[in-house]
N, C-alpha and C positions, 0 to 999 in steps of 0.2 A: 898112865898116858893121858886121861883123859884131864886129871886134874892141872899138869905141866900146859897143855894145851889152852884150858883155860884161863891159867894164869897168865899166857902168852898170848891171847884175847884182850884180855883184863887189860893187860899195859899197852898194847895198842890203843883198843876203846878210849883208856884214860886220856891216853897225850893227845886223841884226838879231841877230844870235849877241852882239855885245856886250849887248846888251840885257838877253838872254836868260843873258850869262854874269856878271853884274851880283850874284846871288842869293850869289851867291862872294865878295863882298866887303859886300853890305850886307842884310839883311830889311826893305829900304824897302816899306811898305804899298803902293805905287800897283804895284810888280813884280808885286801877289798873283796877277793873273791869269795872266801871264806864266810864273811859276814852278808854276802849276797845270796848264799845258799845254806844261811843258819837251819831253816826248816828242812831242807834235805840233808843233813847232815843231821840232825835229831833224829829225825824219822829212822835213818838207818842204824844211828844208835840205838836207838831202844829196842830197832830187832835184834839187833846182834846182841844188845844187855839181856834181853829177857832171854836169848840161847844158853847163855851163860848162867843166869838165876836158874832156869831150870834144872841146868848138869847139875854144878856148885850146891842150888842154894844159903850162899855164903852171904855176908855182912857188906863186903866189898862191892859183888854183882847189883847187890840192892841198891849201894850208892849208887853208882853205874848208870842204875836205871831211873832212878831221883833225878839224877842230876842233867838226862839225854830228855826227860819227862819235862821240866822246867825249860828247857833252852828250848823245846816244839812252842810250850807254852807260850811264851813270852814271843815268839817270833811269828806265832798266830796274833795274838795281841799288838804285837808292832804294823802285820799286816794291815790291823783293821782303824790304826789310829788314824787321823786327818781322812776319815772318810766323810763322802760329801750327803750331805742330809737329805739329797733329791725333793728337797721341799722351796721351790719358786716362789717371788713376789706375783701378786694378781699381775695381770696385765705384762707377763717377761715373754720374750720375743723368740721365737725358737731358732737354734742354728746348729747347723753339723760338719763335723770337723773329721778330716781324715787324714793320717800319719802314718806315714812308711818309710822305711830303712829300704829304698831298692835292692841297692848293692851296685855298687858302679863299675861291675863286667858284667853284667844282666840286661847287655842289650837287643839278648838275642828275647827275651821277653818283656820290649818296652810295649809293644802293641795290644796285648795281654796286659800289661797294666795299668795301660790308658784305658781301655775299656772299664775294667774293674773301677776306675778313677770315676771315669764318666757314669759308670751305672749307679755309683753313690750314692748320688743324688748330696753331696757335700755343699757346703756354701765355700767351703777353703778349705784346702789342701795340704798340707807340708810334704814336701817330697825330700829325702837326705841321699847323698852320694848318686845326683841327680843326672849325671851323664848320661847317664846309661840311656839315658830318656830323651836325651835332644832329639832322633828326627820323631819322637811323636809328639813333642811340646807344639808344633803349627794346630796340630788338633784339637790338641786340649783348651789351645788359646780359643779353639772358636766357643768354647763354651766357659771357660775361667779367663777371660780377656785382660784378667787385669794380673802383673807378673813382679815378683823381685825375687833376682836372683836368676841363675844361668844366662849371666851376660845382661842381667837386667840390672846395674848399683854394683855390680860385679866383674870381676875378669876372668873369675873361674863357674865351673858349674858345681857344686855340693849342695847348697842347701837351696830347695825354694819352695818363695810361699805362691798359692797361687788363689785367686779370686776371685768370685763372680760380681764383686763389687768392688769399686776403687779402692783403692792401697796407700792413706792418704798420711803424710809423716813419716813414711817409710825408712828403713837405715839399716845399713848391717853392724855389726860388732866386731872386734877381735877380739878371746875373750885370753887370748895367752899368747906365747910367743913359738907355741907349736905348730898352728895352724890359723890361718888366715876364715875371715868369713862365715864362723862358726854359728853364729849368734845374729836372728832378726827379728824385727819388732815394726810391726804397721799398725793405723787406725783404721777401720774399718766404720762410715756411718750405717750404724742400723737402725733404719724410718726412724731419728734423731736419737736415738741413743750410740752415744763412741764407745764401740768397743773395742782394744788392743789382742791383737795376736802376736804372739812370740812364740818362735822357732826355734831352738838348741839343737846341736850336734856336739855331744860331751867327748872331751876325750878320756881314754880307757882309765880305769881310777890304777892301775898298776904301772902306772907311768908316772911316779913320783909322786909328789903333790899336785899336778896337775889337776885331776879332777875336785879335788875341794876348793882348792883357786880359782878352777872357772866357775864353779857355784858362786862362790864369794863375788867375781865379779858379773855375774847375771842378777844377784843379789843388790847391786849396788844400782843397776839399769832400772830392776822391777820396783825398787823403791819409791824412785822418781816419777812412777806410775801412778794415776789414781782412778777411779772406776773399775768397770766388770773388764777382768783379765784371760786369757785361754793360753795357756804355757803346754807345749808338748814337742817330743821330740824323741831321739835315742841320747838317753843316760848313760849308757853301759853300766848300768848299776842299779840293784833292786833298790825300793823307796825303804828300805829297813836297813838299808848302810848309813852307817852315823850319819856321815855328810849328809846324802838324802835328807834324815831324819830333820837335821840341822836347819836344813834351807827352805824343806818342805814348812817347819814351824816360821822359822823367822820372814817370810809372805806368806803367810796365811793361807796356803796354796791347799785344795782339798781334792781328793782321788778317789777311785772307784772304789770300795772296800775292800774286794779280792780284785786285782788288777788279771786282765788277762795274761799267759806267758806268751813273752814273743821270740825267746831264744834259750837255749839252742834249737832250731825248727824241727830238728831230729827228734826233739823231745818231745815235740807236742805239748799237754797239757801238764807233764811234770817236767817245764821249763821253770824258766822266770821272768819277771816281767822286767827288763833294762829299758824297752822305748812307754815312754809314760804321758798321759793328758794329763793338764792339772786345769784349774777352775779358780780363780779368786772371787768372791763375792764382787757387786753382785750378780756375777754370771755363774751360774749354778751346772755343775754337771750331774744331768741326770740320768745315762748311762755308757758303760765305755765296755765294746765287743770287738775280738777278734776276727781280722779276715777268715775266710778258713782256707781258704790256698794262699803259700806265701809266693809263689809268682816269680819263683827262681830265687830269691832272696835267699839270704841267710837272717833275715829277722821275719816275723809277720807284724801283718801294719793291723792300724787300729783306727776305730770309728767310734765319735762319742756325739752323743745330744746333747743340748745345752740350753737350758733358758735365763734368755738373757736379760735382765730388769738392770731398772735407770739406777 
């Protein structure tokens, strides 16, 4: 009994790690989710291989356990790749940024989040599926006066940046033909250094090719970019999905080295991280932490420093 059992482990285990080691030979859309929780999917391998190694001690459980052993490996390593060296030029200017996923029926706690907003202490904001927040945005305007986005360059409300300093070259994007307004990008002067913030609202990478598309073309915006950059937003997708991987190299774009998890909120800290800050030289991010109440949300938002050099 025990040994049938096992072997009916075994061939689960297996197809699962194939599945899972799949990401290695192709960036098929339907893996997205798969390759977003390679390290949860390890992890639970290797308990349930080593149950097995120990019944067994067979030839088979040991590969099992090799091969759940390498995929944690490699997806710790991918974790920590394009991390930011938290090492600033003399003389960079500090600023802080904060990024939330509301949830646009959470307006029974927009009041509750403008507070959170305001107690910041932020110099800019991004707020996503931003409705939910219209009657507190009069409020927040008296302290982030400067605004795109909900009815500001816009006709709808999803994405907005907001500012305690002017919003100068301002623009939304389209970044596909799913959704309208996904994508913004303003200059911000800091005591004369320009710096750009860009705002993304990706859509879900299980939606066709959509999500590597809209990379590709957020790709083709930030290029035309030059100077210190701050890119954050929700991805729907951890930074170790190809794509990610892809775009994170191709702008030079660099992240916290363990990002915090902002979803599923159920999860808490054995989430994953899908809304992400990024930094392009030479704006330096030098750390990025979790709200700790997500505020009705089904994401938690995020706050990062940054210093900012010419």
């Amino acid at each position: 009994m025990t040994a049938k059992l096992s072997c009916m482990v075994s061939t689960a285990l297996a197809a699962v790690l194939v599945i899972a080691s799949l990401r290695y030979i192709t960036d098929f859309w339907l893996l997205a989710f798969v390759t977003s929780f390679q390290l949860h999917i390890a992890a639970v391998c290797i308990l349930v291989s080593c149950l097995v190694f120990w019944l067994t001690r067979d030839a088979i459980s040991a590969v099992l356990l090799i091969w759940s052993l390498a995929l944690a490996i490699h997806a710790v390593a991918m974790l920590m790749e394009f991390s930011t060296t938290a090492n600033a030029a003399p003389g960079a200017k500090p600023f802080r940024l904060l990024s939330f996923n509301v949830l646009m029926d959470n307006a029974a706690n927009a009041d509750a989040i403008a507070d959170k907003v305001l107690e910041s202490g932020a110099d800019a904001v991004y707020l996503f599926e931003a409705a939910a927040l219209r009657s507190a945005l009069p409020r927040l305007q008296q302290t982030y006066p400067h605004r795109l986005g909900c009815y500001e360059g816009t006709p709808g409300c999803d994405l907005v940046i907001l500012s305690k300093r002017p919003l100068l070259e301002s623009r939304f994007y389209n970044l596909s033909d799913l959704r309208r307004d996904r994508f913004a990008v303003a200059n911000v002067d800091l005591d004369g250094t320009q710096l750009t913030l860009a705002a993304g609202h990706i859509t879900k990478p299980y939606f066709d090719d959509y999500h590597r598309d809209e990379l590709d073309e957020i790709s083709e915006i930030l290029f035309r970019i030059t100077g210190p950059l701050i890119l954050a937003g929700d991805f729907n997708s951890s930074s170790i999905a190809p794509d990610m991987r892809a775009f994170l190299a191709a702008n030079d774009l660099k992240k916290a080295t363990f990002e915090p998890a902002t979803w599923p909120t159920r999860a808490g800290s054995f989430g994953i991280a899908i809304d992400h800050i990024f930094a392009r030289e030479p704006a330096t991010l030098m750390k990025t932490t979790r709200l700790q109440d997500n505020l009705g949300s089904n994401h938690y938002g995020l706050m990062a420093d940054f210093l900012i050099g010419k």
